[in-house]
FILO-103622 format. One record per residue (C-alpha): residue number from 1; residue in three letters; z, y, x. Coordinates in pm, 1 decimal. Last residue first. Layout:
[NUM, ALA, [Z, Y, X]]
...
END
This chain:
[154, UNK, [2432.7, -32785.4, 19505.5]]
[153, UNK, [2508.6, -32829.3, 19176.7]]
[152, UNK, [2470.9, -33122.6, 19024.2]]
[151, UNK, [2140.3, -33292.9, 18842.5]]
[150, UNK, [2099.1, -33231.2, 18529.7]]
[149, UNK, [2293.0, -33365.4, 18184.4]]
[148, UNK, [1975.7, -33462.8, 17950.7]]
[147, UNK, [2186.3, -33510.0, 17626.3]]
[146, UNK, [2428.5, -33217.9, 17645.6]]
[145, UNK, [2712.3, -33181.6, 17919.1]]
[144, UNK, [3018.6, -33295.9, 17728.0]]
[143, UNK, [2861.1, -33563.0, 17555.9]]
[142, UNK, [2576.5, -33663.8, 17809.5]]
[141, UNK, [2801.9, -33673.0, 18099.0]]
[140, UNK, [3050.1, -33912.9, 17863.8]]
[139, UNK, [2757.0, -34154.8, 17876.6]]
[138, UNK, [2645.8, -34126.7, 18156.5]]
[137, UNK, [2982.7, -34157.6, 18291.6]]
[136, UNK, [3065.8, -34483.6, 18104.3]]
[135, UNK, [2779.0, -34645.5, 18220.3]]
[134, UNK, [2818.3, -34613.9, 18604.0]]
[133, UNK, [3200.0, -34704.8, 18573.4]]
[132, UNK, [3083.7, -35042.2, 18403.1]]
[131, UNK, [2837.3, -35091.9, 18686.3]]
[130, UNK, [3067.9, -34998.7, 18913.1]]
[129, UNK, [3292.5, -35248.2, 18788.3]]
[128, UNK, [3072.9, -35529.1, 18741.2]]
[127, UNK, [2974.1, -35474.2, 19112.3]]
[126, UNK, [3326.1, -35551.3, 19201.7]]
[125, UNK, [3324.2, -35896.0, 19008.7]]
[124, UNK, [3039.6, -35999.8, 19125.0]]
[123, UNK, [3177.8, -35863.1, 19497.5]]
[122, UNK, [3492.4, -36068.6, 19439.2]]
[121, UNK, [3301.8, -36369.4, 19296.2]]
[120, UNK, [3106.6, -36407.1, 19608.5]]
[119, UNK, [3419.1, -36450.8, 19807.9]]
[118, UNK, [3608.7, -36326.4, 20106.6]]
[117, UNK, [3998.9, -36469.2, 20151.1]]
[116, UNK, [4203.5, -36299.1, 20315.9]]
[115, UNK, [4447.6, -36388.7, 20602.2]]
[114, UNK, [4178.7, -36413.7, 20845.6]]
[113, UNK, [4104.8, -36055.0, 20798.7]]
[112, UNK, [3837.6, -35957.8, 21075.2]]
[111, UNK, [3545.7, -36113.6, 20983.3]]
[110, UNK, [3596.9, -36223.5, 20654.9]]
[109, UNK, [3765.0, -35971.3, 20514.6]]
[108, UNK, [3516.3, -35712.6, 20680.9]]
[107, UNK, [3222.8, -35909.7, 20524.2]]
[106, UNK, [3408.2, -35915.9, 20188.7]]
[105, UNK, [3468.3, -35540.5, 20249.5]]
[104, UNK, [3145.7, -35502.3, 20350.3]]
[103, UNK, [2981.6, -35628.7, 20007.3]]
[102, UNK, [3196.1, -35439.1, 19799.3]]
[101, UNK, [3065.6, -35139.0, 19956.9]]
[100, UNK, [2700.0, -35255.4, 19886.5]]
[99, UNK, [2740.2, -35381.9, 19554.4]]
[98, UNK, [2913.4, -35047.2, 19432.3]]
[97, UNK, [2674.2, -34806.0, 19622.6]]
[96, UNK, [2392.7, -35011.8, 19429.0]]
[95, UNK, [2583.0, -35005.9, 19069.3]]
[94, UNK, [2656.5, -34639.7, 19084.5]]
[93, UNK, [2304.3, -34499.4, 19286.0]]
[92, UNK, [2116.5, -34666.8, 18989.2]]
[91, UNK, [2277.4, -34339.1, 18765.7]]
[90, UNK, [2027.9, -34119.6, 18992.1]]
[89, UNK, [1925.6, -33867.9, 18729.0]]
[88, UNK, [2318.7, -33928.6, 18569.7]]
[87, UNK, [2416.2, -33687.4, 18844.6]]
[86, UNK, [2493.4, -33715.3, 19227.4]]
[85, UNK, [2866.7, -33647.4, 19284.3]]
[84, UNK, [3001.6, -33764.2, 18886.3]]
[83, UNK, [2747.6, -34038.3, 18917.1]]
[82, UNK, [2901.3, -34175.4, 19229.6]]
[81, UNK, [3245.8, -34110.2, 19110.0]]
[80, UNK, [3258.4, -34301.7, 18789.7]]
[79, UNK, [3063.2, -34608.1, 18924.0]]
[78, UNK, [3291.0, -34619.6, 19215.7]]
[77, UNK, [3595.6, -34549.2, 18973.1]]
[76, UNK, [3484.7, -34864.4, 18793.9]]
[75, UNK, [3525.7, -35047.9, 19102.5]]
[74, UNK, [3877.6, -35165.2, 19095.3]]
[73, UNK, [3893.4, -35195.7, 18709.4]]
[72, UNK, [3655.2, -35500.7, 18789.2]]
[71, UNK, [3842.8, -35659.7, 19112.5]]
[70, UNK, [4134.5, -35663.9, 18828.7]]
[69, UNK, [3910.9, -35871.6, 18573.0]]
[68, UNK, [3843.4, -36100.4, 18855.8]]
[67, UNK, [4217.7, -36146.1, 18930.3]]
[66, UNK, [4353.4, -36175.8, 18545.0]]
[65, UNK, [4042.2, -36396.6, 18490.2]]
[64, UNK, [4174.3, -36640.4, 18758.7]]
[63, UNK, [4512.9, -36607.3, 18690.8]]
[62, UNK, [4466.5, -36754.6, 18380.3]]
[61, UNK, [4384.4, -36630.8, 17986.6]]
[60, UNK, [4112.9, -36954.6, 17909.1]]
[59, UNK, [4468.7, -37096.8, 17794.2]]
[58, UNK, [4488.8, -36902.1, 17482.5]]
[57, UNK, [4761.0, -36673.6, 17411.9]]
[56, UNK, [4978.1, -36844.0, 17186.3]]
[55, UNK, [5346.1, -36816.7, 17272.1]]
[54, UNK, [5366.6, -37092.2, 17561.3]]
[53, UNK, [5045.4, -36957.3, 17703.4]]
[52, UNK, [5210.6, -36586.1, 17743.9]]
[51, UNK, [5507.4, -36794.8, 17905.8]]
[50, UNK, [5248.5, -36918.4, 18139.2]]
[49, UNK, [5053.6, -36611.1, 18221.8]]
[48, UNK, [5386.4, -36400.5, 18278.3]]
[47, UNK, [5491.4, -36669.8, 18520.6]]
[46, UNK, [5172.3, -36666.3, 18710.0]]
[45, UNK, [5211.5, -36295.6, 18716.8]]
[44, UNK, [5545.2, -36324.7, 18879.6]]
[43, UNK, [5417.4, -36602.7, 19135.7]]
[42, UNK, [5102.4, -36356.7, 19247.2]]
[41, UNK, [5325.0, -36080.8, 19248.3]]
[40, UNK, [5429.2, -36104.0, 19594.9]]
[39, UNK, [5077.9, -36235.8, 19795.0]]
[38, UNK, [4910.7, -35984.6, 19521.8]]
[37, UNK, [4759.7, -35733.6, 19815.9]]
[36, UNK, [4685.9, -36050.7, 20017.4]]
[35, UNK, [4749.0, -36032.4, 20355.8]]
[34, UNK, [4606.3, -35735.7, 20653.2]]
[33, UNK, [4532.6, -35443.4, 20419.9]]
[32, UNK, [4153.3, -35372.8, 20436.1]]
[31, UNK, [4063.3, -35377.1, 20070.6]]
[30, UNK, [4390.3, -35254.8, 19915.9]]
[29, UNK, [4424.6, -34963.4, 20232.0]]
[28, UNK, [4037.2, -34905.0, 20215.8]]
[27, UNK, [4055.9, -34881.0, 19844.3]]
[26, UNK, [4330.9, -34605.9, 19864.4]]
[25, UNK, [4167.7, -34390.0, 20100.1]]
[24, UNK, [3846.3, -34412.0, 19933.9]]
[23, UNK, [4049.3, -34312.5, 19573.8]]
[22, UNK, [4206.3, -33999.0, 19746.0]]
[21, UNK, [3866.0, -33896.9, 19895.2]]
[20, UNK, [3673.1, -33968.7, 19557.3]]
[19, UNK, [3917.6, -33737.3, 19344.1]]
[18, UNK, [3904.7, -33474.6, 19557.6]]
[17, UNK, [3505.8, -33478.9, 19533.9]]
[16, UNK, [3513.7, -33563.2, 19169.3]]
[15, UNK, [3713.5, -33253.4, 19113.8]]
[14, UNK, [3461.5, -33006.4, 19253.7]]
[13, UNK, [3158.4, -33182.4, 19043.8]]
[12, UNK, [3348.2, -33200.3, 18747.9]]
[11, UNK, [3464.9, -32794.2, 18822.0]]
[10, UNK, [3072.3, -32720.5, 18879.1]]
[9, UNK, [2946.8, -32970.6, 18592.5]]
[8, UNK, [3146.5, -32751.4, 18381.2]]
[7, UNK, [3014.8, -32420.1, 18515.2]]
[6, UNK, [2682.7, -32491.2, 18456.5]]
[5, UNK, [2716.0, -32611.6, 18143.1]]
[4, UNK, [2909.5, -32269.4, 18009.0]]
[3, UNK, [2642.0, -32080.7, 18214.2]]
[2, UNK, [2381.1, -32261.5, 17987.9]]
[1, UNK, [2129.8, -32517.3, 18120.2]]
END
């Protein structure tokens, strides 16, 4: 590895750390707040979906996919993160880590949150994400490290 690689994955490496405590705090205060975080927009996006309908958009376009495509941009970052902290060697850490932290927030949620609602499709949905994230950094890794990016610094 040259100096110039080295010192790239140093500064990604150093910036994915910051980066991961200000995104934990953030998912713990979405995952773990006490009602719904879209209890208030849920009506406005509901709106949005059916004028949207009225003007073409087809109909497969609901809240539903709306919500499951959000839990997906949720987790990308976990995929993103994981692989930015312990290299594209151990890409399989993204999706795991992903699965598993989705998992005990649904667990939490249902536990201890009875105002939300814990479901399969949420950690699906979630482990999507960091699956997505995962393969995105590997890829991007590869370009601006070189094809066999190592493992990070220590």
């Amino acid at each position: 590895m040259t100096a110039i690689q080295r010192h790239r994955q140093h500064v990604l490496r150093r910036a994915a750390l910051w980066v991961s405590l200000a995104y934990l705090i953030a998912l713990t205060l979405i995952a773990f707040w006490p009602t719904p975080v879209d209890r208030d927009a849920h009506g406005s996006i509901s709106s949005v979906v059916v004028w949207l309908h009225a003007h073409g958009v087809p109909t497969w376009l609901n809240y539903a996919v709306i919500e499951f495509s959000a839990n997906i941009a949720l987790f990308v970052p976990v995929g993103l993160l994981v692989v930015m902290l312990v290299g594209a060697h151990r890409w399989w850490l993204g999706p795991l880590i992903g699965a598993v932290v989705s998992s005990a927030i649904e667990l939490g949620q249902l536990v201890f949150l009875p105002e939300r609602f814990a479901t399969v499709n949420d950690v699906v949905a979630n482990t999507l994400g960091a699956v997505l994230g995962t393969v995105l950094t590997v890829g991007l890794l590869r370009l601006i490290l070189g094809r066999h990016p190592s493992p990070p610094m220590s």
